[in-house]
N, CA, C, O and CB atoms as a CASP TS submission, in Angstrom:
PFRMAT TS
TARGET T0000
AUTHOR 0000-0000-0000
METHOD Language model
MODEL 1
PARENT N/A
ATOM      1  N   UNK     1      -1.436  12.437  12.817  1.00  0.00           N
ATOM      2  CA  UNK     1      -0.363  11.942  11.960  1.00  0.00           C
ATOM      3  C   UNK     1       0.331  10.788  12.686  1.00  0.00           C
ATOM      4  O   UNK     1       0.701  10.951  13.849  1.00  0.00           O
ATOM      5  CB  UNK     1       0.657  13.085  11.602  1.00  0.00           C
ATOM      6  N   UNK     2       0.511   9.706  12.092  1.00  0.00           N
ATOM      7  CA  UNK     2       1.028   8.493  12.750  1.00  0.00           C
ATOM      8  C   UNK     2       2.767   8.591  13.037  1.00  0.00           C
ATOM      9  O   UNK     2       3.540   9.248  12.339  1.00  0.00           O
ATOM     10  CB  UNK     2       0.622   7.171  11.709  1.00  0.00           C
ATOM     11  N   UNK     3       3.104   7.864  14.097  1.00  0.00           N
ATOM     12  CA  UNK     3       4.322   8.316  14.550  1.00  0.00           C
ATOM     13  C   UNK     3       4.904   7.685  13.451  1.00  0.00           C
ATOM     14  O   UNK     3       4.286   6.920  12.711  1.00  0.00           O
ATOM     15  CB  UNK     3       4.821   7.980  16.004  1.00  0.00           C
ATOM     16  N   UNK     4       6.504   8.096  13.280  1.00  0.00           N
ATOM     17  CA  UNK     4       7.710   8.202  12.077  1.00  0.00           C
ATOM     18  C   UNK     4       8.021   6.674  11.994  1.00  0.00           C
ATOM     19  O   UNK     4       8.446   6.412  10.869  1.00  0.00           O
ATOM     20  CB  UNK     4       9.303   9.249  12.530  1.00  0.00           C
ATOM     21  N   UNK     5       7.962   5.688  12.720  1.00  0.00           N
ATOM     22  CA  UNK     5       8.121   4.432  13.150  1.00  0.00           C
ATOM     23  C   UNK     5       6.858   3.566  12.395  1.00  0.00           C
ATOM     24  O   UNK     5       6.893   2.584  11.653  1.00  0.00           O
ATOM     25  CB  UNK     5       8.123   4.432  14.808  1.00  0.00           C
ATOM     26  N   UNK     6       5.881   4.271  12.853  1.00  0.00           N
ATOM     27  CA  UNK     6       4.334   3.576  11.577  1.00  0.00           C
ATOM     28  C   UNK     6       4.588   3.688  10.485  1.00  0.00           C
ATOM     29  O   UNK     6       4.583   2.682   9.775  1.00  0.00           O
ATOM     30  CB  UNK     6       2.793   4.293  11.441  1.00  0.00           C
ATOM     31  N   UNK     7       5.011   5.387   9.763  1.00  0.00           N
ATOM     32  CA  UNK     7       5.463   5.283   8.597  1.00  0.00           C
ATOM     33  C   UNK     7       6.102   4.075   7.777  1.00  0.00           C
ATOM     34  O   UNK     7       5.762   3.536   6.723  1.00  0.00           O
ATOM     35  CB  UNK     7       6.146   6.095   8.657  1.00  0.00           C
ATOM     36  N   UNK     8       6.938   3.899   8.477  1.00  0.00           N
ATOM     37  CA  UNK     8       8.092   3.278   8.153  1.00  0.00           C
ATOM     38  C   UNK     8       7.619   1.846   8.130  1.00  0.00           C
ATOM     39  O   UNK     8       8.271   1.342   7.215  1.00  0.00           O
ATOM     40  CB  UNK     8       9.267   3.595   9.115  1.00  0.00           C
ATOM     41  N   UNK     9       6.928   1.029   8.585  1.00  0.00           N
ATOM     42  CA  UNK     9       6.175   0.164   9.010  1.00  0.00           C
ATOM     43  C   UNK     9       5.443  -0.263   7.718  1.00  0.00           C
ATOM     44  O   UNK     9       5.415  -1.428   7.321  1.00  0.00           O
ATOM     45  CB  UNK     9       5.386   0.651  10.131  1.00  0.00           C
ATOM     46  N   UNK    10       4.933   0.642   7.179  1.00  0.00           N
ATOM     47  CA  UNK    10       3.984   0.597   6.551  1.00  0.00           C
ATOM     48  C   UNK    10       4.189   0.899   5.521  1.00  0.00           C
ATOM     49  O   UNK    10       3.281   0.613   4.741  1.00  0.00           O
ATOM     50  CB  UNK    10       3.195   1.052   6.912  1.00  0.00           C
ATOM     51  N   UNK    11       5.383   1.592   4.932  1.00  0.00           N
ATOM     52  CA  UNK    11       6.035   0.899   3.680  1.00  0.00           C
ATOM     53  C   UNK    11       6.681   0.364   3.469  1.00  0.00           C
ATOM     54  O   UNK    11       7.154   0.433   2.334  1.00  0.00           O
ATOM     55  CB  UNK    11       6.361   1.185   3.025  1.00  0.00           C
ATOM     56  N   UNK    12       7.139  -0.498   4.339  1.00  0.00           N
ATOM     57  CA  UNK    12       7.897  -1.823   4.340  1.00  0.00           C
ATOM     58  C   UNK    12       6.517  -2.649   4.582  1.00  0.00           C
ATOM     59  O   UNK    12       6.961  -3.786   4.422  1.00  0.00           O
ATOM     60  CB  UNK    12       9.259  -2.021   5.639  1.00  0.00           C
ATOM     61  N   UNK    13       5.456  -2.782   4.797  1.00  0.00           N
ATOM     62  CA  UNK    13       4.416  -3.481   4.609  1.00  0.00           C
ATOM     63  C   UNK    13       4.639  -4.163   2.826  1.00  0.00           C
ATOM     64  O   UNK    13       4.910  -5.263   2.344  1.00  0.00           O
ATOM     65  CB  UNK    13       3.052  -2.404   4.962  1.00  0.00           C
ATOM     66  N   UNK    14       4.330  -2.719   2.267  1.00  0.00           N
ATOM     67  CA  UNK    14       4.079  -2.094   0.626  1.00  0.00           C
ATOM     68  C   UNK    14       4.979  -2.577  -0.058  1.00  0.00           C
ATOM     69  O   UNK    14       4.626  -3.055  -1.136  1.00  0.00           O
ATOM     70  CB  UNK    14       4.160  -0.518   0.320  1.00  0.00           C
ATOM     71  N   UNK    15       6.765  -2.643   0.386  1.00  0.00           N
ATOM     72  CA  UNK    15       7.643  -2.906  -0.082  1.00  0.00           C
ATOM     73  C   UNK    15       7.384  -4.554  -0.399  1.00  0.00           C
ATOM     74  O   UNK    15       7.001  -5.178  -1.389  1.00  0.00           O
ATOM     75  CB  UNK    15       8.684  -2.398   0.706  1.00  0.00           C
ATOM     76  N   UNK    16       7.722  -4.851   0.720  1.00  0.00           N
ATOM     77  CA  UNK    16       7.476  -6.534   0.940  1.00  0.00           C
ATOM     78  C   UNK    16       6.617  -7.168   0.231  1.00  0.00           C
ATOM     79  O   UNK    16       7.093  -8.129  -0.372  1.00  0.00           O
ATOM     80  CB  UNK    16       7.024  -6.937   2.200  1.00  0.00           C
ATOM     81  N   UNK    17       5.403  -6.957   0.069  1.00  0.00           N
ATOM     82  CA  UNK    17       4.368  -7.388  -0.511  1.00  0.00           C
ATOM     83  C   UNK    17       4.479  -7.425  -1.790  1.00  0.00           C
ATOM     84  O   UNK    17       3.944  -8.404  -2.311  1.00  0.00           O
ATOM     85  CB  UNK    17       3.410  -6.804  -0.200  1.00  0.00           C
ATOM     86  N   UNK    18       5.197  -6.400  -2.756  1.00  0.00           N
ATOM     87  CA  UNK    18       6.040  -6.287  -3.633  1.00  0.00           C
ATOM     88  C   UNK    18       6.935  -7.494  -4.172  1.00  0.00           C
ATOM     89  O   UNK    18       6.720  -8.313  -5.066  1.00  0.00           O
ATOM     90  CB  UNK    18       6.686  -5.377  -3.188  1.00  0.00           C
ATOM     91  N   UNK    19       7.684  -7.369  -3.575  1.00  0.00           N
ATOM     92  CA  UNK    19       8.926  -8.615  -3.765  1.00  0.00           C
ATOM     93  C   UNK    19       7.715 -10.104  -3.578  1.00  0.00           C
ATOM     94  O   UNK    19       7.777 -10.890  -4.523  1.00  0.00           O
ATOM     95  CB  UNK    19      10.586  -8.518  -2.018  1.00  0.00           C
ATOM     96  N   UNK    20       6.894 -10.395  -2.673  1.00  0.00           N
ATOM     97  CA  UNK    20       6.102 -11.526  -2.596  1.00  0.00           C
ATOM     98  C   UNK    20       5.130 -12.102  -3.173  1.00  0.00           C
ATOM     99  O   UNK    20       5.012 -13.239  -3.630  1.00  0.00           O
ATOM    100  CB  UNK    20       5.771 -11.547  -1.865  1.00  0.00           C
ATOM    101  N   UNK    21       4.107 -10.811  -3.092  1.00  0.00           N
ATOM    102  CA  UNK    21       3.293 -11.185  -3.631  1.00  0.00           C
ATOM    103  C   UNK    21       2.770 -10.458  -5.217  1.00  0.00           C
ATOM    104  O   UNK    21       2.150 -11.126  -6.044  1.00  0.00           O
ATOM    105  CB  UNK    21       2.541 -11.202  -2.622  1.00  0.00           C
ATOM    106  N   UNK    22       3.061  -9.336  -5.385  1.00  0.00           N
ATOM    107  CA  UNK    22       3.115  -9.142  -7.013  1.00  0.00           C
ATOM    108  C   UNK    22       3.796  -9.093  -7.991  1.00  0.00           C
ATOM    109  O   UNK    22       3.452  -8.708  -9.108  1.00  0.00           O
ATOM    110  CB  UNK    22       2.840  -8.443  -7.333  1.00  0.00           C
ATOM    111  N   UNK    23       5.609  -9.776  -7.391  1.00  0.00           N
ATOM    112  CA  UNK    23       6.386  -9.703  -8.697  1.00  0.00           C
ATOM    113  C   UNK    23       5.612 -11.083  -9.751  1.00  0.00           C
ATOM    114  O   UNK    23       4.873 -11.944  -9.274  1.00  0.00           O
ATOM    115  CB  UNK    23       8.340  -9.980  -8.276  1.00  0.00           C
ATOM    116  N   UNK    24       5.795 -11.044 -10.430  1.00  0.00           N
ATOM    117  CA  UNK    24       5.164 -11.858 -11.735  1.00  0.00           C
ATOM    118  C   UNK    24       3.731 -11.790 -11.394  1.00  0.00           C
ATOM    119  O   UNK    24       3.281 -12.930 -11.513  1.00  0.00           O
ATOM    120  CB  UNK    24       5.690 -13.570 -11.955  1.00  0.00           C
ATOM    121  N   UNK    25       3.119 -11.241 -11.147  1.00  0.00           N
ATOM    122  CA  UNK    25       1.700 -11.396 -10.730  1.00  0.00           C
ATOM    123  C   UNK    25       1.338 -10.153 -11.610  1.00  0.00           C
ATOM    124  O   UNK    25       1.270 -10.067 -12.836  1.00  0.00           O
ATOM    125  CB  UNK    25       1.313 -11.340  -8.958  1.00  0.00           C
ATOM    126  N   UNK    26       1.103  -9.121 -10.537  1.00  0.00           N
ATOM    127  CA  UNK    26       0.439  -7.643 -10.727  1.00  0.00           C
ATOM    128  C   UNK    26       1.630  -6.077 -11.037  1.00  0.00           C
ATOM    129  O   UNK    26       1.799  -5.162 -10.232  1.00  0.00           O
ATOM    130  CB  UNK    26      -0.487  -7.399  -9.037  1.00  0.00           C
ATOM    131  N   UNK    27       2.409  -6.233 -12.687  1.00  0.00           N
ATOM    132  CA  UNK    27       3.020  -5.194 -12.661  1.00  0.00           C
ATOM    133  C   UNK    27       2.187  -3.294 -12.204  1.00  0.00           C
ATOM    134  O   UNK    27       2.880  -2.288 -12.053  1.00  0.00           O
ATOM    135  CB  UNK    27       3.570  -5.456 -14.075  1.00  0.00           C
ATOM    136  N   UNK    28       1.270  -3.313 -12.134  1.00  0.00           N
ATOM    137  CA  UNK    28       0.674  -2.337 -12.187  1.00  0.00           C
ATOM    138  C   UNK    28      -0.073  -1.896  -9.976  1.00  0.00           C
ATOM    139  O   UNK    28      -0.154  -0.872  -9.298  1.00  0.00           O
ATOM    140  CB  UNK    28      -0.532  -2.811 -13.684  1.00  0.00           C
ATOM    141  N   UNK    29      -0.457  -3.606  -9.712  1.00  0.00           N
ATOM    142  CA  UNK    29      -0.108  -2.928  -8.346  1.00  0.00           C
ATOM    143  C   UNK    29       1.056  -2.873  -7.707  1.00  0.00           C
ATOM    144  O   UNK    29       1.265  -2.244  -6.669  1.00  0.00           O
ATOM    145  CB  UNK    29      -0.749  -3.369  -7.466  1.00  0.00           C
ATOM    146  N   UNK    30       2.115  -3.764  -8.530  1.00  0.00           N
ATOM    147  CA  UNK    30       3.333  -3.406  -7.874  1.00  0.00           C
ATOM    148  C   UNK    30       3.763  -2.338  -8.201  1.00  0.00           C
ATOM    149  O   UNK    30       4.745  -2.264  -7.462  1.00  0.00           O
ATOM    150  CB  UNK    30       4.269  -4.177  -7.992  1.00  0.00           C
ATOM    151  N   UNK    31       3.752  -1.441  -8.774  1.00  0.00           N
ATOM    152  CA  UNK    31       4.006  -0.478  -8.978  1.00  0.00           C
ATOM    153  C   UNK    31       3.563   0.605  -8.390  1.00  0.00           C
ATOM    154  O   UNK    31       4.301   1.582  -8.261  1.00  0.00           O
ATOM    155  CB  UNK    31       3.931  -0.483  -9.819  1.00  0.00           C
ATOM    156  N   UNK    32       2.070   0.594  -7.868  1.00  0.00           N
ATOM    157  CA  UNK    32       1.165   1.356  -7.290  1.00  0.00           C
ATOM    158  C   UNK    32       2.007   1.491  -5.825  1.00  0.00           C
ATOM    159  O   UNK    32       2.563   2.440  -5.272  1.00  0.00           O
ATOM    160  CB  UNK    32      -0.408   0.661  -7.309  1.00  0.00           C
ATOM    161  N   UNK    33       1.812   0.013  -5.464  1.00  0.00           N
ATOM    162  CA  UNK    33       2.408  -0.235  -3.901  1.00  0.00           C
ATOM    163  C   UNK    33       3.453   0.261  -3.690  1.00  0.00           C
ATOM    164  O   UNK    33       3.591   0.628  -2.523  1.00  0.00           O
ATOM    165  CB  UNK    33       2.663  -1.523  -3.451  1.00  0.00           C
ATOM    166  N   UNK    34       4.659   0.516  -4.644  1.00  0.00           N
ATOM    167  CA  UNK    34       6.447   0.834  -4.485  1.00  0.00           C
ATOM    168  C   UNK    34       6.271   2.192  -4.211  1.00  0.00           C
ATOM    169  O   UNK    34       6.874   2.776  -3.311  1.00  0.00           O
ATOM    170  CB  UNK    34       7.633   0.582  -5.989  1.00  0.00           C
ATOM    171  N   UNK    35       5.280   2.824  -5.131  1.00  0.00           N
ATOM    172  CA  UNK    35       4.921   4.692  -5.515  1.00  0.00           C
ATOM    173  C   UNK    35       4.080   4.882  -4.024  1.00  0.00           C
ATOM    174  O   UNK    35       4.566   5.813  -3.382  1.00  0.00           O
ATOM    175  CB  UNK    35       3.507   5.150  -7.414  1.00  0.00           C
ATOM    176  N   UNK    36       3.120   4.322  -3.447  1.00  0.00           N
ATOM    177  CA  UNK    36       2.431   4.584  -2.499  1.00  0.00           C
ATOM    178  C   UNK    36       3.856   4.427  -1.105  1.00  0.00           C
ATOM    179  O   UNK    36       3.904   5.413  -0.370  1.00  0.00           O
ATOM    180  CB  UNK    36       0.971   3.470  -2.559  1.00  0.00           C
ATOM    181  N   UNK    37       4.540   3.684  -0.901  1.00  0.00           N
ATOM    182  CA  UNK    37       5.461   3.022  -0.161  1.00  0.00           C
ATOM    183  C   UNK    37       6.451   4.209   0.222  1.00  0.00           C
ATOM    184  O   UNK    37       6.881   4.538   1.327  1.00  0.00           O
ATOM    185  CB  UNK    37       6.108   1.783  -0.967  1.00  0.00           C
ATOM    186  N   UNK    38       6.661   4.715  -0.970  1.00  0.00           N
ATOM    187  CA  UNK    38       7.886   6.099  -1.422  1.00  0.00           C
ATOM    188  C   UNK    38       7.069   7.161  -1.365  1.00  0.00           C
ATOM    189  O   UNK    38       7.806   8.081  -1.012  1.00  0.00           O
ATOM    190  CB  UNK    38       8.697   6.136  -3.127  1.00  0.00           C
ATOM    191  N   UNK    39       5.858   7.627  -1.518  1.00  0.00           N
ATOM    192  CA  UNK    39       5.465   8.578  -1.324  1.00  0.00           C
ATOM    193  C   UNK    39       4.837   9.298   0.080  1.00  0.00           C
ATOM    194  O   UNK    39       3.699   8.855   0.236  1.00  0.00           O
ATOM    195  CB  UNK    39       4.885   8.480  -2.156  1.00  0.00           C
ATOM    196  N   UNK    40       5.225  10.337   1.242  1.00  0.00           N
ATOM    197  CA  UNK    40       5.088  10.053   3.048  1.00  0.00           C
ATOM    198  C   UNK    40       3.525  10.411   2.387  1.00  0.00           C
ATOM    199  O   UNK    40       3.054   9.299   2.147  1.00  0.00           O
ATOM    200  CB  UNK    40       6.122  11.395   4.718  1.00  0.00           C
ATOM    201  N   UNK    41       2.644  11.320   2.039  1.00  0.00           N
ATOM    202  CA  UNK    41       1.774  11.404   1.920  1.00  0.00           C
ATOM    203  C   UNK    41       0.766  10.584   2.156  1.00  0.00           C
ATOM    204  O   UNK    41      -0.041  10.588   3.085  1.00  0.00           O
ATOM    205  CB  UNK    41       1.869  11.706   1.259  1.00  0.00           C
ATOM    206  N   UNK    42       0.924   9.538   0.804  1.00  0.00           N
ATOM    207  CA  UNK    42       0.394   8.356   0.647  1.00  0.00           C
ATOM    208  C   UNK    42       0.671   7.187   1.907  1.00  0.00           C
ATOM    209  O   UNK    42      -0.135   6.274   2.081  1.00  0.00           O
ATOM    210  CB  UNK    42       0.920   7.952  -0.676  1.00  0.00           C
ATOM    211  N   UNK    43       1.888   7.335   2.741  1.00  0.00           N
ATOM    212  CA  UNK    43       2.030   5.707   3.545  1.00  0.00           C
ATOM    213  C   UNK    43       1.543   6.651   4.461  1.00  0.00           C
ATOM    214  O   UNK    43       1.172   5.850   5.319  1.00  0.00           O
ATOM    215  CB  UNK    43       3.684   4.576   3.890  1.00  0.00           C
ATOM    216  N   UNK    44       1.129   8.292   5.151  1.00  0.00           N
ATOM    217  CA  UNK    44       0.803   8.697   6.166  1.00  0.00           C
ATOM    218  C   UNK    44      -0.741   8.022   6.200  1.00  0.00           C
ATOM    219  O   UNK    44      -1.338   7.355   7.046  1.00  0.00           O
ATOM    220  CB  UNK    44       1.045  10.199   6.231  1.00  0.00           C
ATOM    221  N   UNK    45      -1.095   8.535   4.837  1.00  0.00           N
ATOM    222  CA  UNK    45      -2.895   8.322   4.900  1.00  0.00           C
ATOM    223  C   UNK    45      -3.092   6.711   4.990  1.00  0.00           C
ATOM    224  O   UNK    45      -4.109   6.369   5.595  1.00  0.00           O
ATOM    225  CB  UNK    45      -3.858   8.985   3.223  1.00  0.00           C
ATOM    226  N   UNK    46      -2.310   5.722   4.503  1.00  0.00           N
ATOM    227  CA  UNK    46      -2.207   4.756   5.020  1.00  0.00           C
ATOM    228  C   UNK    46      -2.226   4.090   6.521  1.00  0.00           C
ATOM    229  O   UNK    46      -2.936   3.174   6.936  1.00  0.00           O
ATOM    230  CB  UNK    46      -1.495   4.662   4.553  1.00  0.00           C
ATOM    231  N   UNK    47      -1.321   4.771   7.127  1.00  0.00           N
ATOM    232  CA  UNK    47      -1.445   4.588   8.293  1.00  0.00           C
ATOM    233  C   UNK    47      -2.314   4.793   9.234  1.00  0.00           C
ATOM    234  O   UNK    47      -2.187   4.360  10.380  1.00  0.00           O
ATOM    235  CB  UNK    47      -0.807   4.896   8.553  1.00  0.00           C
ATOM    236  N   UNK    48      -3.576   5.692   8.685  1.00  0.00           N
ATOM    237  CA  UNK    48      -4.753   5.967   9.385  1.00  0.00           C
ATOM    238  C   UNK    48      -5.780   4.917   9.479  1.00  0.00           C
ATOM    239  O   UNK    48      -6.716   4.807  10.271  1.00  0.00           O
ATOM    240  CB  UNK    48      -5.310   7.045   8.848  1.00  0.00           C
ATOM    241  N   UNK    49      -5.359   4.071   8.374  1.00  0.00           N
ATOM    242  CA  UNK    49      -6.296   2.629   8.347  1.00  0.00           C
ATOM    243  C   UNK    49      -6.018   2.015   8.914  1.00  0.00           C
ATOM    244  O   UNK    49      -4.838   1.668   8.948  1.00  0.00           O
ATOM    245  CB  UNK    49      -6.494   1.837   7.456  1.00  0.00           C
ATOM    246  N   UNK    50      -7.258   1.344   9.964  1.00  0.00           N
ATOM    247  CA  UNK    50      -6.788   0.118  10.650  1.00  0.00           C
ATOM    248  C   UNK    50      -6.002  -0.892  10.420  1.00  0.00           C
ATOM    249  O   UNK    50      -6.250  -1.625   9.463  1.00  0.00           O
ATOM    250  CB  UNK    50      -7.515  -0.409  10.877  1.00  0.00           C
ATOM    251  N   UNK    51      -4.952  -1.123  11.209  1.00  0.00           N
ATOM    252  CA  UNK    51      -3.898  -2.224  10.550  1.00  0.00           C
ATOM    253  C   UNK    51      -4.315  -3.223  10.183  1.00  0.00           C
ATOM    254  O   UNK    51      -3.414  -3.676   9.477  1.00  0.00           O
ATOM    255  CB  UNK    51      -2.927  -2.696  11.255  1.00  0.00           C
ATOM    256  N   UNK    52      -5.389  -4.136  10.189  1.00  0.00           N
ATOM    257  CA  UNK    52      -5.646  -5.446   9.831  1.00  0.00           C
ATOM    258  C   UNK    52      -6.468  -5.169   8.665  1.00  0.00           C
ATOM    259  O   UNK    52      -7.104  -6.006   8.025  1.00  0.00           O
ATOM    260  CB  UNK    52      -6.295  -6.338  10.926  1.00  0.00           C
ATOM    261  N   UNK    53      -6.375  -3.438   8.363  1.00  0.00           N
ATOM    262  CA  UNK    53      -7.341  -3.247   7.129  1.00  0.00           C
ATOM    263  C   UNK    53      -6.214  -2.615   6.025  1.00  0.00           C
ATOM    264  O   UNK    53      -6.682  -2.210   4.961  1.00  0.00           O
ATOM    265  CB  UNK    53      -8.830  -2.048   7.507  1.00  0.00           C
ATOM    266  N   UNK    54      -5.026  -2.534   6.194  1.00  0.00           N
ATOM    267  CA  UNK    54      -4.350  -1.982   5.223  1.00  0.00           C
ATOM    268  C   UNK    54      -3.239  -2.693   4.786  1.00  0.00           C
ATOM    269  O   UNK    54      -2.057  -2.407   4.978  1.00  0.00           O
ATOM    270  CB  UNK    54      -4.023  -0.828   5.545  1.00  0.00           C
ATOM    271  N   UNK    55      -3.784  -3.807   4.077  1.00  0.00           N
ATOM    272  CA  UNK    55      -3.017  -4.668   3.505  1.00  0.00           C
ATOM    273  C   UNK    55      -2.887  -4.362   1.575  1.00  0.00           C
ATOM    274  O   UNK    55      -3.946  -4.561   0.979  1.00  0.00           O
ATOM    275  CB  UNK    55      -3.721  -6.143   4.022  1.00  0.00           C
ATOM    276  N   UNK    56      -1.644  -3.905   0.679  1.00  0.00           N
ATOM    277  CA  UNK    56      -2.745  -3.348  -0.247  1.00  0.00           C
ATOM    278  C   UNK    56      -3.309  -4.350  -1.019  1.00  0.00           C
ATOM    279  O   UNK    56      -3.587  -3.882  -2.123  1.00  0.00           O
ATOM    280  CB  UNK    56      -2.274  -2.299  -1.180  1.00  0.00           C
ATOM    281  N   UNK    57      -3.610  -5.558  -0.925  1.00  0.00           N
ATOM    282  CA  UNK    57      -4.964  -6.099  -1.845  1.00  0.00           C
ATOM    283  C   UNK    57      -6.374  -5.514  -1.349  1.00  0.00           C
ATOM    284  O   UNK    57      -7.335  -4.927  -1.845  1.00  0.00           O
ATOM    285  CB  UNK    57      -5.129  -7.870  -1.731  1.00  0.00           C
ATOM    286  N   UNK    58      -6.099  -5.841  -0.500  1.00  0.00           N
ATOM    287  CA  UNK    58      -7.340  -5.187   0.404  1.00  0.00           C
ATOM    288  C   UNK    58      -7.749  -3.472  -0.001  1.00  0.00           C
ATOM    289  O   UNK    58      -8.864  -2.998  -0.220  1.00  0.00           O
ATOM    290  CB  UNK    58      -6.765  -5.233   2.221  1.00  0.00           C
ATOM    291  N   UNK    59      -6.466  -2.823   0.000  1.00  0.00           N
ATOM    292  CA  UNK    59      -6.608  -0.891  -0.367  1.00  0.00           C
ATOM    293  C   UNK    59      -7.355  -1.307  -1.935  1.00  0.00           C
ATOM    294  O   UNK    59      -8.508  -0.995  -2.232  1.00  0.00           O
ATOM    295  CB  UNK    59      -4.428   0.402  -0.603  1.00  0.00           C
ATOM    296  N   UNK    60      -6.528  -1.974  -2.711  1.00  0.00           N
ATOM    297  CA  UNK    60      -6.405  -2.001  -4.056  1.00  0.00           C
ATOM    298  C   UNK    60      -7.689  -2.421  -4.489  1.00  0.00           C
ATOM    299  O   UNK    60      -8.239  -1.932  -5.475  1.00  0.00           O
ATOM    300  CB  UNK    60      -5.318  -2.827  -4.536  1.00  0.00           C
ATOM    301  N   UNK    61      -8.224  -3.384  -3.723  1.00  0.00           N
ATOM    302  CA  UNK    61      -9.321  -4.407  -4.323  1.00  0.00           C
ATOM    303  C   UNK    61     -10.459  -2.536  -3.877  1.00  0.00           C
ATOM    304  O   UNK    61     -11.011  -1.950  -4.809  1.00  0.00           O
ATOM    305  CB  UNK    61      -9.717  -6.684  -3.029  1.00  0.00           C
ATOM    306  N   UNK    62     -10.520  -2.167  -2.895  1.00  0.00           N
ATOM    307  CA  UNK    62     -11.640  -0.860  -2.451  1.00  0.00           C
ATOM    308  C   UNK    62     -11.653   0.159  -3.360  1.00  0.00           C
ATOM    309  O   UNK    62     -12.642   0.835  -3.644  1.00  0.00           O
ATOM    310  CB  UNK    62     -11.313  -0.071  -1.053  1.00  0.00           C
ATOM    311  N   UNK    63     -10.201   0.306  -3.964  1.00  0.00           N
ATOM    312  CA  UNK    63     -10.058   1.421  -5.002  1.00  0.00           C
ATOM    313  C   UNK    63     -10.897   1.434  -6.146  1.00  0.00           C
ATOM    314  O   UNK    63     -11.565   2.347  -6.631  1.00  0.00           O
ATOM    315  CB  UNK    63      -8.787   1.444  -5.519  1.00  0.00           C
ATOM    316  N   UNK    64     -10.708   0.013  -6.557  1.00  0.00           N
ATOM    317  CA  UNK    64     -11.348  -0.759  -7.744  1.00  0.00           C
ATOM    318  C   UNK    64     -12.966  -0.685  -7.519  1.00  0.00           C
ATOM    319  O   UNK    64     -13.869  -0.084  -8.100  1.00  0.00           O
ATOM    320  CB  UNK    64     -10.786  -2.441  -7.784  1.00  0.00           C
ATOM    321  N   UNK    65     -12.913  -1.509  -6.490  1.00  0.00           N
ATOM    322  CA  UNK    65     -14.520  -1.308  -6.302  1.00  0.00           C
ATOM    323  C   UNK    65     -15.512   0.003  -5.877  1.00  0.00           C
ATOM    324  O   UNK    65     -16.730   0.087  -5.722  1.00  0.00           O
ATOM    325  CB  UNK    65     -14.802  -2.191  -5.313  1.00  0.00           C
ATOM    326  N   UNK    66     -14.356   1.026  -5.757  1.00  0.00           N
ATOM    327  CA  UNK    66     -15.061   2.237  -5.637  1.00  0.00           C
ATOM    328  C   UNK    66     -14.729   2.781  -7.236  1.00  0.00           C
ATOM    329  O   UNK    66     -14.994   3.910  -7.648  1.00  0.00           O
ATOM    330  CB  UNK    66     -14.474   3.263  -4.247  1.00  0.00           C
ATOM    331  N   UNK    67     -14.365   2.162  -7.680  1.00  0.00           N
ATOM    332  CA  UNK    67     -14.722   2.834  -9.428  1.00  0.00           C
ATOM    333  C   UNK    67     -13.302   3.592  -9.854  1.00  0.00           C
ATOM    334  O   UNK    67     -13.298   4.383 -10.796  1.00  0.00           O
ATOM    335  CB  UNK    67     -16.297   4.342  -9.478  1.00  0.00           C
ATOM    336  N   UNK    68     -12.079   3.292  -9.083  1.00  0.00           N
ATOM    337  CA  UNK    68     -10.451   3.553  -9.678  1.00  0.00           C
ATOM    338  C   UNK    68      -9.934   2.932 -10.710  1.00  0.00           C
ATOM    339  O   UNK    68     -10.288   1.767 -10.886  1.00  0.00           O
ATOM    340  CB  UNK    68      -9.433   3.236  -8.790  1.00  0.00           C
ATOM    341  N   UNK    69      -9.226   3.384 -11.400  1.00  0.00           N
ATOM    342  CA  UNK    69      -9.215   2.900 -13.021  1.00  0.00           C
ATOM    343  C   UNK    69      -7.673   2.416 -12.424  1.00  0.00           C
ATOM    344  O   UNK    69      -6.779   3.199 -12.746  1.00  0.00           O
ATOM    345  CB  UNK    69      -9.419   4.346 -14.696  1.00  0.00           C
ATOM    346  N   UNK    70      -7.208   1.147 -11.538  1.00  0.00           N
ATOM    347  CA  UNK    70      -6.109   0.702 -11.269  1.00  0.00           C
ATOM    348  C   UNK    70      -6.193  -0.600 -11.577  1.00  0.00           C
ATOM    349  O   UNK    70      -5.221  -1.338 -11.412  1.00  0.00           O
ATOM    350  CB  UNK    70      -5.723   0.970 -10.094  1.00  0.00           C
TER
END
């Protein structure tokens, strides 16, 4: 389990990316990202991904291409 400090890290990754890069863009991954961000579950299992790999276009675009209806 990643220390309380990664957490935190890493939905402020989710948050941010939010406000930058999908307001007027992507209501549906921004939304994903805010719910993943707020949920410890979701930003724990996050945090198990290599950092230069858990950016969420990058999560989002794998979801998709593994056949996620997002």
């Amino acid at each position: 389990m990643p220390l309380v400090d990664e957490v935190e890290v890493t939905a402020e990754l989710y948050r941010r990316w939010v406000r930058l890069e999908a307001a007027g863009s992507s209501a549906v991954y921004g939304h994903l990202a805010l719910t993943g961000a707020q949920t410890g579950d979701v930003v724990e299992l996050l945090g198990q991904v290599p950092e230069d790999k858990r950016q969420p276009n990058l999560i989002f675009g794998a979801l998709r291409f593994h056949g996620a209806d997002v």
